[in-house]
N, C-alpha and C positions, 0 to 999 in steps of 0.2 A: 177251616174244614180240611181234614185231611184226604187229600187227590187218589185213588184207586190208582194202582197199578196194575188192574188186572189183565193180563194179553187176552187177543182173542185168540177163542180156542182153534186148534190143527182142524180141519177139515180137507177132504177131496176136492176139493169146490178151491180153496184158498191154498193148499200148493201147487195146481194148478193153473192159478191163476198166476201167481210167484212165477211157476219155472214160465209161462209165457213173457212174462215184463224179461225175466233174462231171457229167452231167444231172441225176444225184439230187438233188444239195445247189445246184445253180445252174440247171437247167432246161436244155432243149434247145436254147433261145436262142444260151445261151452256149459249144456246140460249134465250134472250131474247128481246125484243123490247129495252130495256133499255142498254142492250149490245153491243148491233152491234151500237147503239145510238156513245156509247161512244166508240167502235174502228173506228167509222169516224170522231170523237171529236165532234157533233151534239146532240142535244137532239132527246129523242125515238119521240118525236111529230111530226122532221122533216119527220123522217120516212115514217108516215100516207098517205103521199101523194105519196108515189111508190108502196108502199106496205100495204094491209089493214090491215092485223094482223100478229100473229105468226105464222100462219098455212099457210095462203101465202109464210111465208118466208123458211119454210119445203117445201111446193110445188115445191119453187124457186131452193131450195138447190138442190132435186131430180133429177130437169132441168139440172143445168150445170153441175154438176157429169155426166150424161147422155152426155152433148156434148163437154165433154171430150172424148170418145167413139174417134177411128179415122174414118172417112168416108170410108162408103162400097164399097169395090172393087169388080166388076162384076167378079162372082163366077160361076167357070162350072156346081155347080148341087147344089141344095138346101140342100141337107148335108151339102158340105162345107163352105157355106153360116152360114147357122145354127152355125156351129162350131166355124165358125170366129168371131159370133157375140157373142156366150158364150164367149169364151177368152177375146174377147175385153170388154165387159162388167166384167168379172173378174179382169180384171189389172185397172178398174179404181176405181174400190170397195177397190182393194187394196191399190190404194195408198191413199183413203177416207176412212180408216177401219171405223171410227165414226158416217159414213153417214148409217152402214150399216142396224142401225133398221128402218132408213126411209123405206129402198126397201124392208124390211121384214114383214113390216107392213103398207105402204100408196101407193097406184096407183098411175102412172101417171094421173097428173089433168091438168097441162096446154099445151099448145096445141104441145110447143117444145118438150117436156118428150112423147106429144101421139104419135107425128110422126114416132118415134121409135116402136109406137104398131103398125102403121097402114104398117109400112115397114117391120114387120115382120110377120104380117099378109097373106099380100098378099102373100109375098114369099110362103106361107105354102099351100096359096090357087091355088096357079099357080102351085104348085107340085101336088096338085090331092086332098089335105084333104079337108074333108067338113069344111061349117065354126063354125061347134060344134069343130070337132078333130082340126082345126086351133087354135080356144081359147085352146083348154085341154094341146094342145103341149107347147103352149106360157105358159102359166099357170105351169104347171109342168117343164121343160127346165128356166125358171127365179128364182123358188121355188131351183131347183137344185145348177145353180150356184150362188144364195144368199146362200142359207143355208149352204152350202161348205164353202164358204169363209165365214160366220159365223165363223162357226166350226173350220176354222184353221187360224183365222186373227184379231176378234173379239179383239178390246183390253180389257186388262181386269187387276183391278191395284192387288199389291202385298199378297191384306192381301185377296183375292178375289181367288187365283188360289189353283187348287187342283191337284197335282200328284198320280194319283192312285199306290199303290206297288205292283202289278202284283206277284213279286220274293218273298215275303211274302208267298202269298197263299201258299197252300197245293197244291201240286203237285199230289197229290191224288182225292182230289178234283174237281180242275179243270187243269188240265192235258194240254185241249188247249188252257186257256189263258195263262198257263204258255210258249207254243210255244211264244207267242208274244212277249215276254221280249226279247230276241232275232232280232227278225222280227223289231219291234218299234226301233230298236236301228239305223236300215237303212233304213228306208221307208220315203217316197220322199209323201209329203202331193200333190205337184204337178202332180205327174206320179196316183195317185189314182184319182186328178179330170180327169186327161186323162181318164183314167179305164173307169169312170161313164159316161164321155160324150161319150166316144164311144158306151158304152151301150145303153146310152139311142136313139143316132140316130140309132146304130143298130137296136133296137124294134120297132121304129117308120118307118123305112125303112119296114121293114117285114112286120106291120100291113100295111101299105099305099097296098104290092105287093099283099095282098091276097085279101085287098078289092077290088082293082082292076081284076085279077082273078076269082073273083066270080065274079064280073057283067057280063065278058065275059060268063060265062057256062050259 
């Protein structure tokens, strides 16, 4: 019997899936129309017709990083809503570390990446915040667990990293970074984005209770 040769067909869905396996194993750098061309064995011109340029396929990339995310589970209060939605966006940054100047630097633009703004939106609105402190909380709370995992995940190649000597300094000098050589030897990058989310819904609880509070007086 003779074997098919048939490829499967170009879709949006499948060179985006393509240019993602190249971010992952080659970095962002190496995006190009002409690449992802050639990890579906296709020329860049098939391309054109799923996707308009390179900047679509960054939009794209944003997208299914995003609906990796696992599906929201009905939450008893919008803290732990919030909370579940940072981590979960955290664990998929992480296993995309490459993706991560997209979210650090491009919006959600198409309409699957905004569903995610408009579902956390609401959430913020149906807890009580206006829809100025709705945006500020979104906006700051994304800033937080990007820039985090930045900070502790970002790849970064060999001749590029910097170890600070802390145990150098002068002990005279700085006295408390010298505490940290110590401290850094067991500190859990994890248990610190704990630290900060807690912080941060803590503040955001507080602010929501007095604005509240004050409309009553």
């Amino acid at each position: 019997m003779r074997q098919s040769n048939k490829r499967e067909p170009l879709s949006r869905e499948r060179i985006l899936r393509a240019a993602l396996g190249v971010v992952d194993s080659e970095g962002l750098e190496a995006i190009s129309m002409r690449r992802v061309g050639q990890e579906l064995g296709v020329e860049a011109m098939s391309l054109y017709n799923h996707v308009a340029n390179k900047a679509a396929i960054l939009d794209g990339l944003f997208e299914i990083v995003l609906a990796e995310m696992p599906a929201a589970t009905k939450a008893a209060t919008w803290q732990v809503a919030l909370r579940d939605n940072a981590r979960a966006l955290r664990l998929v940054l992480r296993a995309h570390p490459h993706t991560l100047p997209l979210f650090a630097t491009r919006p959600a633009v198409t309409p699957a990446s905004i569903i995610h703004v408009e579902a956390a939106l609401e959430l913020l609105r149906k807890a009580g915040f206006s829809a100025d402190e709705a945006l500020c909380t979104l906006q700051v709370m994304v800033a937080f667990v990007v820039g985090h995992t930045v900070a502790g995940y970002s790849p970064t190649r060999p001749e590029e990293e910097s170890r600070p000597a802390y145990e150098q300094l002068s002990k005279h000098d700085f006295p408390r970074v010298h505490e940290l050589v110590a401290v850094l030897a067991r500190h859990d990058i994890e248990k610190e984005f704990e630290f900060g989310l807690e912080a941060m819904l803590a503040g955001l609880e507080a602010r929501l209770t007095r604005r509240k509070t004050s409309r009553k007086e």
